[in-house]
N, C-alpha and C positions, 0 to 999 in steps of 0.2 A: 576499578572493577568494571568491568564487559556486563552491560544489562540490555536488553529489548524490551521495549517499554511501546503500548500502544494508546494511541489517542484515537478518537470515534465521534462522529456527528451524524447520527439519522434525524432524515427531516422530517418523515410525519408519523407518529408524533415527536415533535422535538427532543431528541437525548444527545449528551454528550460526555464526553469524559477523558480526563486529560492523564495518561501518564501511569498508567497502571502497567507494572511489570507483568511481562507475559507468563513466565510460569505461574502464575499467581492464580492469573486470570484462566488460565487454562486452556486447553483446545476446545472444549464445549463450550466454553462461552465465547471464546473468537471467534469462531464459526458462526454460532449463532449472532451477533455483529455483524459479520461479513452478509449472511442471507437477510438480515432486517435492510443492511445499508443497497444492497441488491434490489431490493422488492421497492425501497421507500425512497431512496435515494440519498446521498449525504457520501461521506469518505472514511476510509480505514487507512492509519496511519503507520506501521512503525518503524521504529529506530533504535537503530545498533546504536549504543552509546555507550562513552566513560562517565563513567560516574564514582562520584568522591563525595564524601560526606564535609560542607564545609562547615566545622565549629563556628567562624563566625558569625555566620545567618541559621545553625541549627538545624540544615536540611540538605538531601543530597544537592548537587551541582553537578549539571546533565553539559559536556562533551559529546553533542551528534557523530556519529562517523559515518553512517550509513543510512538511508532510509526507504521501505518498500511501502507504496501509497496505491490507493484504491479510491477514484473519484466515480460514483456512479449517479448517473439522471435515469429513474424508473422508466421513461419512456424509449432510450435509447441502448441502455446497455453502463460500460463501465473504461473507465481510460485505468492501467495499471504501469509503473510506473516505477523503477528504481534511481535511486541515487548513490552511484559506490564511490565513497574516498579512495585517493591514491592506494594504490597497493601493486603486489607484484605483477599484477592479471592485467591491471590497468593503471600503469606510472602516474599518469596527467588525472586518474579519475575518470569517471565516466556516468551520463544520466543515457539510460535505457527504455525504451517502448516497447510493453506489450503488442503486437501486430497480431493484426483479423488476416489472416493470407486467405479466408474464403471471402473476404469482402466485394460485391457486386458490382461495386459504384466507389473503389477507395479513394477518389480523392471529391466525394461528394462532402459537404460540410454539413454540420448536424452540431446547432448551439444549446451547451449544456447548460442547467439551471443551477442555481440561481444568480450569478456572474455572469451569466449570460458569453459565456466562453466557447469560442467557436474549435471545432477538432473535424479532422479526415476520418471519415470511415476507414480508415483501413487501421487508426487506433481505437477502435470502437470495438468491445466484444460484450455480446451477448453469453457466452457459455460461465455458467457458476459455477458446476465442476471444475472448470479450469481456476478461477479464483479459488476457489477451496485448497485445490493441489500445490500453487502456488503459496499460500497461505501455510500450507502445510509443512513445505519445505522449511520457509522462513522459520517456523515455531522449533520442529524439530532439529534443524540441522543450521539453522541463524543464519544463512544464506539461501541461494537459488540452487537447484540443483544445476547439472551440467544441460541437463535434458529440458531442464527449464528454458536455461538463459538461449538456450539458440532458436526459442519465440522472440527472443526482445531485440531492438535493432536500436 
């Protein structure tokens, strides 16, 4: 069975939480995640997945297929970030970048915490509405819209 399932890390104060199905969880409270991990920093994770219940070990058994990720540093903004398995759209598969096209300075460098991980401004967005909308798609529709994906490069 096809589940979306999201995983979450805000950094101040420390929360996190591994794997809770999205309808579940709902769009009020994903949102609200998204705007903590926006303000504090930390990442919003999720993934299209198969999932099977395996008798076995007693609990589901998660097959990734997809995943839409949200890495953000409160001082800088937010890197967003698909992961699509093979499929019609995209044979070989494909990993997609949200792009800043207003960015001033895109190929300035700007090291996110706490990894100390370096990115170009021009994968750097400050706008939360836009993660929201983005966000939105995924919940309601388990992908990007068309209008979406021609932000991602």
């Amino acid at each position: 069975m096809i589940l979306y399932v999201c995983s979450y890390v805000v950094r101040t104060p420390f929360f996190s939480e591994k794997r809770i199905d999205l309808k579940e969880m709902g769009w009020e409270k994903l949102s609200n995640i998204i705007k903590n991990v926006f303000s504090f920093g930390g990442n919003v994770i999720i993934h299209k997945t198969d999932a099977d219940y395996s008798e076995e070990f007693e609990r589901l058994a998660y097959s990734d297929i997809d995943s839409y990720s949200m890495v953000c540093d409160s001082r800088y903004g937010y890197l967003f970030g698909c992961s699509i398995s093979e499929n019609e759209e995209y044979p070989e598969g494909t990993y997609l970048r949200l792009v800043n096209k207003i960015a001033k300075n895109p190929d300035e460098i700007y090291i996110f915490e706490p990894h100390e991980d370096e990115w170009k401004a021009k994968y750097i967005n400050q706008d939360l509405e836009l993660a929201l909308n983005l966000f939105k798609d995924i919940y309601e529709y388990g992908e990007l819209s068309f209008e979406s994906k021609i932000m991602f490069k």
